[in-house]
Residue, then its C-alpha position, 0 to 999 in steps of 0.5 A: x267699740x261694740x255698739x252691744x256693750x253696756x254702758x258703765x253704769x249698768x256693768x259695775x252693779x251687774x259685776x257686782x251682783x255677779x261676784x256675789x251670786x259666784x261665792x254663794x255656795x249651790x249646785x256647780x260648787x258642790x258638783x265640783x267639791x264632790x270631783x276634787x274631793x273624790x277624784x283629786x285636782x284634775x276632775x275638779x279643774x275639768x268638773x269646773x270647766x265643764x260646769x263652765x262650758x253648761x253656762x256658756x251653752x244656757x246663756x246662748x239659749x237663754x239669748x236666743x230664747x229657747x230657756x223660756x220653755x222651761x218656764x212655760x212648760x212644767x213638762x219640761x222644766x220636770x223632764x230636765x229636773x228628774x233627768x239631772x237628779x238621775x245622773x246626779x244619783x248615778x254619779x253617787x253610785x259610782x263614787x260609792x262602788x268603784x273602788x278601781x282607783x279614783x282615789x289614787x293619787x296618780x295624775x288623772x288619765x285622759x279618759x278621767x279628764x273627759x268623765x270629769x268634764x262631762x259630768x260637770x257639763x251635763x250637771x249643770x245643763x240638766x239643772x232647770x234652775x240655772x237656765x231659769x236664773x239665767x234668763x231672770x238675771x241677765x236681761x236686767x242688765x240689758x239695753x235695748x237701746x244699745x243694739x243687739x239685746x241677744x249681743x248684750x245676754x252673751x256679753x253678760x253671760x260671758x263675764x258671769x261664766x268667768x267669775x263663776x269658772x274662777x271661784x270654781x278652780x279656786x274650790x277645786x285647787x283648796x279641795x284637792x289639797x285637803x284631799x292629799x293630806x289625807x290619802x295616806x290613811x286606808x280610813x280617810x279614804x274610805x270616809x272620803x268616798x263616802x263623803x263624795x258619794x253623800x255630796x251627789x246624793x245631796x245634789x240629786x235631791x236638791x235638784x230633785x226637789x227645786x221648784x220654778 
């Protein structure tokens, strides 16, 4: 067995601290609420995975610790801040406008699938506040005495991205539903794109508005 992994005592509380963190609704959970909603249940699951593959990268830089720049640089931590609230506001635009077809109930194209993870992905990069929470939690949970510490902020943030990853398809999936129960109606389509396009406002400022 790895020398890196941690001991039991440390990973049922760390499971235990994660589950919680992953069912509290924030930034990843309405990114991918806005796509199942807006787009249905493949931009949802690709939005979730996306989201997923933005974790994987910061718990990388977080082991490596390249996050740390985010906490000493306030130029950083607000260049990172405004770029993510303007894609946010960029992607509510789009929700808002195009009325081409992300609201129909045909299985999402390919192109869909790559725009939908990409937008779940670059989401959560941009969010300084997820690189920071990385870099606070999963080293509480690291001993230095048990080998590789970077080995052991991987290992974490591998099981976290995993919780994470299911409560989001899980969200995605009852998302979706609700939304082809209502596709039928020309008013709760129009309400929904709406709704869609309020959430990534939301977001933007959100983010926009966070602090260190």
């Amino acid at each position: 067995m790895p020398s890196f992994l941690p001991h039991l005592a440390t990973l049922l509380p760390f499971l235990a601290a994660a589950l919680a963190l992953n069912l509290t609704p924030g930034a990843d959970m309405t990114m991918v609420l806005a796509q199942s909603l807006g787009r249905g249940r493949g931009a949802g699951i690709w939005a979730a995975f996306g989201v997923a593959g933005g974790s994987l990268i910061h718990s990388l830089l977080a082991a490596f610790g390249v996050s740390a720049l985010l906490q000493h640089s306030e130029m950083a931590f607000l260049a990172a801040k405004y770029a993510g609230a303007l894609y946010l506001l960029y992607l509510a635009l789009r929700a808002a406008i195009d009325r081409s077809g992300p609201l129909q109930a045909a299985p999402l194209p390919p192109r869909r699938a790559h725009r939908a993870f990409l937008d779940g992905l670059l989401t959560n990069l941009f969010n300084p506040k997820v690189a920071l929470f990385v870099l606070a939690f999963l080293p509480q949970f690291v001993d230095p005495t048990r080998g590789s510490v970077a080995g052991q902020i991987l290992f974490l943030g591998f099981l976290f991205n995993i919780g994470g990853t299911s409560v989001l398809l899980a969200v995605a999936i009852s998302a979706s539903a609700a939304r082809d129960r209502i596709l039928n109606s020309r008013r709760a389509v129009t309400a929904l794109r709406w709704i869609t396009a309020s959430l990534f406002v939301g977001l933007a400022a959100r983010v926009a508005l966070s602090e260190r």
